[in-house]
C-alpha positions as a Markdown table, in Angstrom:
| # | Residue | x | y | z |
|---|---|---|---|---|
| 1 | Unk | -35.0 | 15.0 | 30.4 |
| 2 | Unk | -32.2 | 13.6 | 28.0 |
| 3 | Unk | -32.9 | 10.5 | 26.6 |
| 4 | Unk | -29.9 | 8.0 | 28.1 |
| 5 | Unk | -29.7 | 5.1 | 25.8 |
| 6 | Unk | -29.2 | 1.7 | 28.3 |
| 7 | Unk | -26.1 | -0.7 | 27.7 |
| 8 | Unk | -29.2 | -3.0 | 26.5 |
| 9 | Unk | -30.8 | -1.3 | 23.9 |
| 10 | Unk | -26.8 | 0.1 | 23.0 |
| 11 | Unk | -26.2 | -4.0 | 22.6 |
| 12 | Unk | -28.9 | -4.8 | 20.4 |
| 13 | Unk | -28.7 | -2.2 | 17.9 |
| 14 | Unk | -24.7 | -2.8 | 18.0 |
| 15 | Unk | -26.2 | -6.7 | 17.0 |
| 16 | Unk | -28.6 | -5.6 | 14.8 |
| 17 | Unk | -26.1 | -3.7 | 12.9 |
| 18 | Unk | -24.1 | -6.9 | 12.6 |
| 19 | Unk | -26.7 | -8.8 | 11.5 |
| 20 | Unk | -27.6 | -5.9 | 8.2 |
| 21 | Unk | -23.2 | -6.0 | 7.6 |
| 22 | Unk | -23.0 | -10.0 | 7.2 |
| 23 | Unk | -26.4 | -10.3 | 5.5 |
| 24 | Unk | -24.7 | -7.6 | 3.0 |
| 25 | Unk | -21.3 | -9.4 | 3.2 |
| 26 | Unk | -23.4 | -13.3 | 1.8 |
| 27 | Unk | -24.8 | -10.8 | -1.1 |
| 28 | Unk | -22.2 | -9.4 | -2.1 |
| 29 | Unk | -19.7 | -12.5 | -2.3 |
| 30 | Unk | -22.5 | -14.3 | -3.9 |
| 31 | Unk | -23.2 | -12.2 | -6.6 |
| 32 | Unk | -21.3 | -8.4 | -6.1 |
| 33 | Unk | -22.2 | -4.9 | -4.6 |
| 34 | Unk | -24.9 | -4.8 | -7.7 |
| 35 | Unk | -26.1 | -7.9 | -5.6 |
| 36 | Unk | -26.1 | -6.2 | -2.5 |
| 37 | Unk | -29.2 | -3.6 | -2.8 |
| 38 | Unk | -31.3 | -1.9 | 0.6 |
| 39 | Unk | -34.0 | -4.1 | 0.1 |
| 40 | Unk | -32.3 | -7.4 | -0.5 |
| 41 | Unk | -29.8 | -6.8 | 2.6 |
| 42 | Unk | -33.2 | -6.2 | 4.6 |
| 43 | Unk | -34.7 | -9.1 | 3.6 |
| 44 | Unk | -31.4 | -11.2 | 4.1 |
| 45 | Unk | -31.3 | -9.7 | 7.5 |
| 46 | Unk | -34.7 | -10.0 | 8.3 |
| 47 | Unk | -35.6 | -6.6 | 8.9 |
| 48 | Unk | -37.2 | -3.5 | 7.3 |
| 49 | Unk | -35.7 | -1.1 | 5.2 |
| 50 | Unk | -36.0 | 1.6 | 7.5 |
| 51 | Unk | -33.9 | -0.3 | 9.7 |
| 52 | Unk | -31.2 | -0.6 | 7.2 |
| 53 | Unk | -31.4 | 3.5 | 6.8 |
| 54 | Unk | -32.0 | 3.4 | 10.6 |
| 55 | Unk | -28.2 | 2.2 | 10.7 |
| 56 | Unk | -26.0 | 3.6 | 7.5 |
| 57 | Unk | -26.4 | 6.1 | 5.9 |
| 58 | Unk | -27.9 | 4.8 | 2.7 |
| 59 | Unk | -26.2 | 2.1 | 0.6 |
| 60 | Unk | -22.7 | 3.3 | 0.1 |
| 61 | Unk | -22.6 | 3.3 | 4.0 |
| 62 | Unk | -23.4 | -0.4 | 4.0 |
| 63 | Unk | -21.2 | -1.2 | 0.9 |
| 64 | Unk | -18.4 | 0.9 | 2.8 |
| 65 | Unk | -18.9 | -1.4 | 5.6 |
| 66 | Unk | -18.9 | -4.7 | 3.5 |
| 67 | Unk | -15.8 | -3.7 | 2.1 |
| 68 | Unk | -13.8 | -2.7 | 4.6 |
| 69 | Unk | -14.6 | -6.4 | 6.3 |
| 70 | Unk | -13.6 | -8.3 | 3.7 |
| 71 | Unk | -10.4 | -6.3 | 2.3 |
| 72 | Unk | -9.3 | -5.7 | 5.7 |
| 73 | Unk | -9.3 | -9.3 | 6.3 |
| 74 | Unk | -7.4 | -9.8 | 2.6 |
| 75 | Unk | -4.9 | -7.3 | 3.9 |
| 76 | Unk | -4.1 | -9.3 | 7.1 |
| 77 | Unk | -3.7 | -12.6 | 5.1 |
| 78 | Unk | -1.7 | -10.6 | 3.0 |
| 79 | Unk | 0.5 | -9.5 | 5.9 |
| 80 | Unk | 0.7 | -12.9 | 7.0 |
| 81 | Unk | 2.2 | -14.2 | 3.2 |
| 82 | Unk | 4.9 | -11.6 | 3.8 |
| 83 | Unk | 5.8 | -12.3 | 6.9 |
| 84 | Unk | 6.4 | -16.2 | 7.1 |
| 85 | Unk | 9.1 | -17.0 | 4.5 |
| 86 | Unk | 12.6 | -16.4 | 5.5 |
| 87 | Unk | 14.0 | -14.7 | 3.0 |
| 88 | Unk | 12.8 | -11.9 | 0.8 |
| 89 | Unk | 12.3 | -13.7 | -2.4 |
| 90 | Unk | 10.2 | -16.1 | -1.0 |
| 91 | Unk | 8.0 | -13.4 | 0.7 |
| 92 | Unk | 7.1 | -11.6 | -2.6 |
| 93 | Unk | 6.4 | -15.2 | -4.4 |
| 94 | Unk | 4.2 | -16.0 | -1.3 |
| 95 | Unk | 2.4 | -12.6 | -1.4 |
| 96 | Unk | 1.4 | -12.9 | -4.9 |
| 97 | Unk | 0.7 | -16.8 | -4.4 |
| 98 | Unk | -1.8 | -16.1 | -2.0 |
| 99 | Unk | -3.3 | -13.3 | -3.0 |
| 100 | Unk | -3.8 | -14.7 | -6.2 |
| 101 | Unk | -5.1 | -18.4 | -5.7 |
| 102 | Unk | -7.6 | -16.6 | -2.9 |
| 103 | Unk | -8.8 | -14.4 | -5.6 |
| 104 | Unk | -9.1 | -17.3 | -8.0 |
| 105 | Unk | -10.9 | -19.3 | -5.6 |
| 106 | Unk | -13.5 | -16.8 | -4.7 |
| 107 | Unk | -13.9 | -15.2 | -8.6 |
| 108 | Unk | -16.8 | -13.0 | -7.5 |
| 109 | Unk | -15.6 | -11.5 | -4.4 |
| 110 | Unk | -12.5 | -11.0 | -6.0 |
| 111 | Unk | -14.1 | -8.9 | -8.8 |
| 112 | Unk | -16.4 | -6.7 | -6.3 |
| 113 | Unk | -13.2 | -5.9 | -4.5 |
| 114 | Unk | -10.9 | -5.6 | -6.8 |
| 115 | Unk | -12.5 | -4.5 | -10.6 |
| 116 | Unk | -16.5 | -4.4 | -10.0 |
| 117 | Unk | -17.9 | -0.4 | -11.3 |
| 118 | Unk | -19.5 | 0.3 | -7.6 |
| 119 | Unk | -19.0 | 4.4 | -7.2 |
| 120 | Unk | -16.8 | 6.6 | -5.6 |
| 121 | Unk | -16.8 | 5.2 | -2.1 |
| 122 | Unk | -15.7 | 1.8 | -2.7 |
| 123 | Unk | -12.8 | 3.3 | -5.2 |
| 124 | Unk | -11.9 | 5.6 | -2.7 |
| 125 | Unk | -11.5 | 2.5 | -0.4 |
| 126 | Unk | -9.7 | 0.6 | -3.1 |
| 127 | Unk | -6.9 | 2.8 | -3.0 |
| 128 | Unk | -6.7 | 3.1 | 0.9 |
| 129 | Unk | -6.2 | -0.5 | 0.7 |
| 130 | Unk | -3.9 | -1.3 | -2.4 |
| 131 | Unk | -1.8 | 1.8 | -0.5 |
| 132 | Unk | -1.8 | -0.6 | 2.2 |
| 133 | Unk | -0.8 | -4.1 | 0.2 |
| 134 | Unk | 1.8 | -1.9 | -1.3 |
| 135 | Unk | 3.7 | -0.4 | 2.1 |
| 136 | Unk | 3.5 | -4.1 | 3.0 |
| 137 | Unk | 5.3 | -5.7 | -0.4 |
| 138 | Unk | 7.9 | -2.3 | 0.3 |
| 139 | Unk | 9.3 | -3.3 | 3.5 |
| 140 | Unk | 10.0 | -6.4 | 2.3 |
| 141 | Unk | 11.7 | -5.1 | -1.1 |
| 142 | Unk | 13.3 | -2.7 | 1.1 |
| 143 | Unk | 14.5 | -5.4 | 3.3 |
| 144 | Unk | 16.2 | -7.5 | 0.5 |
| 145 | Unk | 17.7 | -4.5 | -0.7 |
| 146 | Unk | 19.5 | -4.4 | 2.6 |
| 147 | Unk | 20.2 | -7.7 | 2.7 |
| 148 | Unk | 21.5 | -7.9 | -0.8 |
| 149 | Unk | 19.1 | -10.0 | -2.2 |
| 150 | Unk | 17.5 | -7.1 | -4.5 |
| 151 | Unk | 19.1 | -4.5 | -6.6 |
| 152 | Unk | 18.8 | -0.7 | -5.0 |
| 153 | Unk | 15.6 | 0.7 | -5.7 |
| 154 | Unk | 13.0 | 3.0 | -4.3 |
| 155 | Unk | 10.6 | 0.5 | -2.3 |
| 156 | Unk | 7.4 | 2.0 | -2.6 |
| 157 | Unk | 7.6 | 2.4 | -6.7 |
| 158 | Unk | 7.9 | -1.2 | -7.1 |
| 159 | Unk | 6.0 | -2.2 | -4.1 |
| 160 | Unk | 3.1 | -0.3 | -5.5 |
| 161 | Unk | 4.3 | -1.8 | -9.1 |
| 162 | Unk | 4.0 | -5.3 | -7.7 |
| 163 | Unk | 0.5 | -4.6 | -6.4 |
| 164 | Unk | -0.7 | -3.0 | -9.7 |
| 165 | Unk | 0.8 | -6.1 | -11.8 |
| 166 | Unk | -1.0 | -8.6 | -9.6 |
| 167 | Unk | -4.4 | -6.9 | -9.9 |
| 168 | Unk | -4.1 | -6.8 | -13.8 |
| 169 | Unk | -2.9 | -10.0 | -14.1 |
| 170 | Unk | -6.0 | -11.0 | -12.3 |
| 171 | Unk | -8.9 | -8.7 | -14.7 |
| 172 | Unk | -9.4 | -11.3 | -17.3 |
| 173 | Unk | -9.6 | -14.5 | -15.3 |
| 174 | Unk | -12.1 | -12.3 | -12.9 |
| 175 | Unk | -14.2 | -10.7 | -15.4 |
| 176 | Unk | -17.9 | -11.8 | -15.0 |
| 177 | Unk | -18.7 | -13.8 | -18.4 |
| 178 | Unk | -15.2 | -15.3 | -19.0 |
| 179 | Unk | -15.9 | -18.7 | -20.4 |
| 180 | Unk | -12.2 | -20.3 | -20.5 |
| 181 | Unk | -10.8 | -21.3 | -17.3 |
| 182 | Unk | -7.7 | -19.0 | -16.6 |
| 183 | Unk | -4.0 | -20.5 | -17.8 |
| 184 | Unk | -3.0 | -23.0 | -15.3 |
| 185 | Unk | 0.6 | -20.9 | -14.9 |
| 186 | Unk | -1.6 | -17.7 | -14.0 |
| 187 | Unk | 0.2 | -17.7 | -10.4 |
| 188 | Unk | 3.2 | -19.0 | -12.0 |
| 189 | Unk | 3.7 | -16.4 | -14.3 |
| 190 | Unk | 2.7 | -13.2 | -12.0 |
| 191 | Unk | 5.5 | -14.2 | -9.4 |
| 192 | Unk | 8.1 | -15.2 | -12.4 |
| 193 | Unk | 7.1 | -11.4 | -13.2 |
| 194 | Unk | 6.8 | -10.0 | -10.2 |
| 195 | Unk | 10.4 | -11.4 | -9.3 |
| 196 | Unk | 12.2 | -9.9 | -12.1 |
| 197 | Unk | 10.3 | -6.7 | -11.2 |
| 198 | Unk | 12.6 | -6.7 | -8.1 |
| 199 | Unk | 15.9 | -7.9 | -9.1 |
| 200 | Unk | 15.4 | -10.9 | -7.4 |
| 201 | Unk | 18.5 | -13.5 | -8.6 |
| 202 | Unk | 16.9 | -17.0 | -10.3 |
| 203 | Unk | 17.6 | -19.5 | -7.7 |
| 204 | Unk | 20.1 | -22.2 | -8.8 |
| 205 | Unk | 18.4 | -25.3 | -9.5 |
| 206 | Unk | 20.0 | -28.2 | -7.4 |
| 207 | Unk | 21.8 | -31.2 | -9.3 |
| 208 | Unk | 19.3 | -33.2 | -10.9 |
| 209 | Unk | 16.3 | -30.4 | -11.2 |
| 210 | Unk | 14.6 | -30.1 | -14.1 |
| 211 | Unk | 16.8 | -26.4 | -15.4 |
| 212 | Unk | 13.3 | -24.9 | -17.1 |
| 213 | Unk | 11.3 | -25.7 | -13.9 |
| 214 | Unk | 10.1 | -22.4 | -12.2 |
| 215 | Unk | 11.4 | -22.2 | -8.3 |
| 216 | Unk | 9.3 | -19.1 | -7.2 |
């Protein structure tokens, strides 16, 4: 007789599974995947170890899983940044804006997603999803070459540029054991950058702005 698993059972493995993913997702944000080992996730989760293997397939399963929560949810925000301002210019300043004063907020998540030495899977993931950030910044560089506002260019290069320069930008400021705070025109600086990367005209201040402030 085949073994029919009920919709019950189905529902409480499917929450059990949950409960292993966010106990891995509080590790890892607190402290990186190095933080996020089989037996603390099990004892975050309050289960056994066996039921941790019972559900990935060892711990690259579960750091695949941790992963892809918390940079697909980067990559909506991201979408969202992009999408909101009006005009092109202020799209790219707002995806590197957010993008970067997230990652500055949250220093260690930002480093496990972005920098932190965690094998093959997770860098195999990292380019799935910088791939995605970049087709996002491209359609709207390819927009405001349309409209004008940008030089002609190919799209994805300097989409995929743009994404690249953030990321760097971000290494030092990120990197576990950095004592000095990061300059306070980080942000600044990387959408100043990331603007001239494009073509993007410098706005023209209005009568009685300061000339040498930054408008991004």
């Amino acid at each position: 007789m085949v073994y029919r698993q009920t919709e019950r059972v189905a529902t409480r493995l499917a929450q059990r599974r949950a409960e292993i993913v966010d106990a891995a997702c509080h590790l890892v944000a607190e402290g990186g995947f190095g933080n996020a080992k089989v037996g603390a996730i099990a004892q975050a989760a309050g289960v056994s170890v066996g039921s941790v293997y019972s559900h990935f397939d060892g711990i690259d399963g579960v750091h695949a899983e941790v992963f892809a929560v918390f940079a697909g949810r980067e990559l909506q925000r991201t979408a969202a940044d992009l999408s909101d301002p009006a005009n092109p210019r202020a799209a790219i300043a707002s995806q590197v804006r957010g993008f970067g004063t997230r990652a500055l907020r949250a220093p260690v998540l930002a480093w496990a997603l972005l920098l932190e030495p965690a094998g093959t899977v997770i860098e195999e993931l990292r380019r799935s999803y910088r791939d995605g950030h970049a087709a996002l910044a491209a359609e709207r560089i390819a927009a405001g070459v349309a409209a004008g506002a940008f030089p002609p260019q190919d799209a994805r290069v300097t989409g995929a540029a743009i994404v690249g320069a953030i990321a760097e930008t971000l290494v030092r400021p990120l990197s576990p054991g950095t004592a000095a705070e990061p300059p306070e025109n980080t942000i600044d600086e990387a959408i100043a950058f990331c603007l001239r990367a494009v073509g993007a005209a410098p706005e023209t201040p209005a009568p009685g702005d300061d000339p040498h402030a930054r408008h991004p």
